[in-house]
C-alpha positions, 0 to 999 in steps of 0.5 A: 512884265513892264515890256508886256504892259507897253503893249497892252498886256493887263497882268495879275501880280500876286507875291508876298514880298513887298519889294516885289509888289512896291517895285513892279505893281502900278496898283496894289489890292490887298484880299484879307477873308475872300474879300478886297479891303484896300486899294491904293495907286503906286504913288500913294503905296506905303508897306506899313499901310498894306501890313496895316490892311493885310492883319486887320489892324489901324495901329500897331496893337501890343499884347497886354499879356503878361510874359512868363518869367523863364526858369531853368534851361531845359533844352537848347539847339546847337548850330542847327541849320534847315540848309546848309547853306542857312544861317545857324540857329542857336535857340534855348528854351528855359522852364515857364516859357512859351515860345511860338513859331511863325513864318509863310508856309514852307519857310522853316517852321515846321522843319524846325519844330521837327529838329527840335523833336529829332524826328526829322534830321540834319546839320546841327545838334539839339541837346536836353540840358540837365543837372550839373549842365549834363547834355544829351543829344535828342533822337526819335527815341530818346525824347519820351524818356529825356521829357521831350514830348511833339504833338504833330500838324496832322491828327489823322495821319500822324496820332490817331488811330481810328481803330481804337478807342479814346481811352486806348488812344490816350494811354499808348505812350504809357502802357509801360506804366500799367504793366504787372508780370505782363498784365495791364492794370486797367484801372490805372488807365482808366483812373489816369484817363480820367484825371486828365479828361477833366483838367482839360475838359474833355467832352465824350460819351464813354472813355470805350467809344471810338476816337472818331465820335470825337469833334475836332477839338476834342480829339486833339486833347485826347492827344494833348492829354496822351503827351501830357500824361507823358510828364514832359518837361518841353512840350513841341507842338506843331499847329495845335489848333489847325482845324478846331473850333474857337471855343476849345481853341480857347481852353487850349490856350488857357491850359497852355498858360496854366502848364508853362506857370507851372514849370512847363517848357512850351514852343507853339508853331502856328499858322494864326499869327493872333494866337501867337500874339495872345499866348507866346512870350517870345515869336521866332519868325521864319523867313528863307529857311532861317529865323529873321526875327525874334520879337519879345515883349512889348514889341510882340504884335500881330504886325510885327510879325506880319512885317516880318513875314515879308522881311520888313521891320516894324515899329511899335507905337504907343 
């Protein structure tokens, strides 16, 4: 690139590795929302200043959040690796805790948060812990009945099914509840349907509508509460807020808060890194299909983990 500059070539350089940008660019742009907010000549070029830019932060704010206090230890990954060649990843989620997922796309997470539910496959073993330190493998099939529950990324393709109705989309995963001598009993369903409609604030006309006269948001609690109704003891959820609107993003992350102060084991992947910063106790961040950080409190900040996007550390000042 340098030899094609010499003569004359003007290049557009985009990359998300700051190595890369400090090292080839003669000038660096940062776009943040479709538009250009910062500027600055390579003499003048500071990675801390283009994270700063890049998350629409002055300084490196802290969460005032205060963390869950974990409990038991509830599920744990045994030398899980996403490659083989990756470095493994030992990972325990204890009772009460919220854990979140961060990276670039297609840097881990989702892999990850797919080992951890057993419906994607490879080197390593994720096991539920239990009473007298039992340890179950966890597969595709055993995780309803080990009190594992995954809400996957996309609605449509991989939860919802169009043809139903809300409340039938609710109660697939618990039928088994409501069955007598080989009759559903559907007033347990409905009954069941409507305790939890309201503790999540469900909106909807009538519980026989169709799933699809659901706004976004409230077709994701649909989901939620179908899980939930589950009695799970860790909950995956593979960016549950993709495409919903912020008043519900909102209440799904104070019923979150409320499930983890109750015992509920929680791991969020999220492609909000705010969201992150608001509700998680604890970010792995991945990066080249591993985890490069871990950030807790009090250094969890939406810096920190934009930072660590990109492989760089940073610091958090009072």
């Amino acid at each position: 690139m340098r030899r094609l500059t010499t003569l004359g070539t003007a290049i557009l350089f985009i990359s998300h590795r700051m190595d890369e940008v400090a090292e080839i660019s003669d000038r660096v742009s940062v776009l943040r929302s479709g538009h250009s907010v910062f500027t600055v000549e390579r003499d003048n070029l500071s990675i801390d200043a283009l994270i700063s830019e890049m998350t629409g932060r002055s300084d490196h704010e802290v969460t005032v959040r205060q963390p869950h206090t974990p409990g038991e230890l509830l599920l744990r990954s045994l030398d899980l690796r996403l490659t083989p060649t990756s470095t493994a990843i030992n990972l325990e989620l204890r009772a009460g805790e919220i854990v979140g997922l961060a990276g670039l796309e297609g840097h881990g997470q989702d892999l990850f948060i797919k080992r951890l539910a057993g419906v994607a496959s490879g080197p390593g073993t994720v096991v539920r812990t239990g009473e007298k330190d039992t340890q179950t493998p966890l597969t595709a099939r055993n995780g309803d009945r080990l009190g594992v529950a995954y809400l996957p990324r996309e609605r449509r393709g991989e939860s919802l099914f169009e043809s139903m109705s809300i409340q039938e989309n609710f109660a697939l995963p618990t039928l088994h509840q409501d069955r007598h001598r080989g009759l559903l009993n559907t007033k347990s369903i409905s009954q069941r349907f409507n305790a939890f409609a309201q503790s999540l604030a469900l909106r909807f006309g009538t519980a026989k509508d169709a799933i699809s006269t659901l706004s976004g948001g409230n077709q994701q609690k649909v989901l939620l509460a179908r899980w939930l109704a589950t009695d799970p003891k860790v909950l995956l959820l593979n960016d549950p807020t993709r495409g919903v609107d912020i008043g519900t993003k909102r209440e799904i992350y104070a019923i979150l808060d409320r499930l983890s102060a109750e015992g509920l084991s929680v791991v969020v992947l999220s492609s909000e890194v705010d969201e992150l910063v608001d509700l998680a106790d604890r970010v792995l961040v991945f990066r080249d299909q591993q985890v490069f950080a871990e950030i807790a409190h009090p250094e969890l900040s939406t810096e920190s983990i934009v930072a660590a996007y990109f492989g760089q550390k940073s610091e958090v000042h009072s």
